[in-house]
C-alpha positions as CSV (number, residue, x, y, z in Angstrom):
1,X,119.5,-49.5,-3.6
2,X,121.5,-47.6,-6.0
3,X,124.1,-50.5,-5.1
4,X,122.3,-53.1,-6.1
5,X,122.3,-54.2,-2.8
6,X,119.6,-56.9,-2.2
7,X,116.2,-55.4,-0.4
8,X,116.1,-57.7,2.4
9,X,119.1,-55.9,3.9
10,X,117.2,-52.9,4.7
11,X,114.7,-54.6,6.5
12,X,116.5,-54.9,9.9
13,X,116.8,-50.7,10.1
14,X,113.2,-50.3,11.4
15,X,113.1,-52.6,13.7
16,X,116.2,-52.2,15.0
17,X,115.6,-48.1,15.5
18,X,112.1,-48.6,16.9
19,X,114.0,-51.2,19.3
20,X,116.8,-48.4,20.3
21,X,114.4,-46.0,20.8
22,X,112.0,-48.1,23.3
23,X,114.9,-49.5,25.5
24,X,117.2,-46.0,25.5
25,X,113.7,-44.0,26.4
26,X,113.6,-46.5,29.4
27,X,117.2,-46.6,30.2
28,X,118.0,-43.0,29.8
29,X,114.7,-42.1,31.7
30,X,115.3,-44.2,35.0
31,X,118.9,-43.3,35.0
32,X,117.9,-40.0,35.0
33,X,115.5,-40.0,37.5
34,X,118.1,-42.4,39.2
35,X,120.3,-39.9,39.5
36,X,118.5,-36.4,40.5
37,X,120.2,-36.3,43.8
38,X,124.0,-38.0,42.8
39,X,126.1,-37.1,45.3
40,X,123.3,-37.9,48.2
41,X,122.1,-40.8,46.8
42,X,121.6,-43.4,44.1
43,X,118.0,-44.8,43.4
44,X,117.7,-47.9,42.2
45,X,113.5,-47.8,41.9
46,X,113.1,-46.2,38.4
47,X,114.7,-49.1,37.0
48,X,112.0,-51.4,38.8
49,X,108.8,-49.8,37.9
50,X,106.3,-50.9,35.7
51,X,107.1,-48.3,32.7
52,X,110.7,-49.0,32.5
53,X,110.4,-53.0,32.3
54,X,107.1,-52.2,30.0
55,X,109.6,-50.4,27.2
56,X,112.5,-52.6,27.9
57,X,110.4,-55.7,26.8
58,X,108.8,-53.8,24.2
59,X,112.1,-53.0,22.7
60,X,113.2,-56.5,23.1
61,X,110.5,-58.2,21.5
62,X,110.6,-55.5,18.5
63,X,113.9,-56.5,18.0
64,X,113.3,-60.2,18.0
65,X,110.4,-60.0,15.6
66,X,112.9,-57.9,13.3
67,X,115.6,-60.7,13.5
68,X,113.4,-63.5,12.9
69,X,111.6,-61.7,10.0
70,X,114.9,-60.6,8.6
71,X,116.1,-64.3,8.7
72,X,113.1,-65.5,7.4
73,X,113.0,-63.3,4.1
74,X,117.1,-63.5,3.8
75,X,116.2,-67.5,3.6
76,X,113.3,-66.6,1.3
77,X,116.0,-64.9,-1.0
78,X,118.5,-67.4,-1.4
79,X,115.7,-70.3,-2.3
80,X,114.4,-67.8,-5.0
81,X,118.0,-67.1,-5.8
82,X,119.1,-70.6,-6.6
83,X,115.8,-71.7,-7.7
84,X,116.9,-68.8,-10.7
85,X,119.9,-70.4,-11.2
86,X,119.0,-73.7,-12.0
87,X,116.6,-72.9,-14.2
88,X,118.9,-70.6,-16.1
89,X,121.4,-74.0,-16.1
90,X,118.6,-75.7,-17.0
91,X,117.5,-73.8,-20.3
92,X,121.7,-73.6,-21.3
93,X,121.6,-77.1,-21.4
94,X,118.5,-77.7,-23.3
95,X,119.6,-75.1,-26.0
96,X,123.1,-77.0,-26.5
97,X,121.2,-79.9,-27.1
């Protein structure tokens, strides 16, 4: 803020950390469990249960609904943006009339 940075550029952060967290809790979690007995065996069943694709599409939508959202207020932001700048135009003209 302190750079005068516009608002709407902050609005991502959430979303993207609540979508890290869901899909790395359901990554790191099946690998884990995946790989209790490494040099014996692999186990590729954690990654197919119910819990892991649960989070994994949890995180997924969360992060789509933060890039839409972001895209729709960045738009919002340039329309207000512009709209301000023709009207500024606007009154320099009339006063030079």
């Amino acid at each position: 803020m302190r750079e005068k940075r516009t608002p709407w550029n902050y609005w991502i952060v959430p979303f993207s950390l609540f979508a890290f967290g869901f899909i790395s809790f359901a990554v790191f979690g099946s690998l884990y469990q995946a790989l209790i007995n490494w040099p014996s065996s692999f186990n590729l069943a954690p990654f197919m249960t119910f819990s892991f694709i649960l989070y994994t599409s949890t995180g997924i939508m969360i992060a789509i609904v933060g890039a839409v959202t972001y895209h729709y207020i960045k738009d919002i932001y340039r329309m207000e943006s512009k709209n301000l700048e023709i009207e500024e135009q606007t009154t320099k003209l009339v006063d030079k009339s």
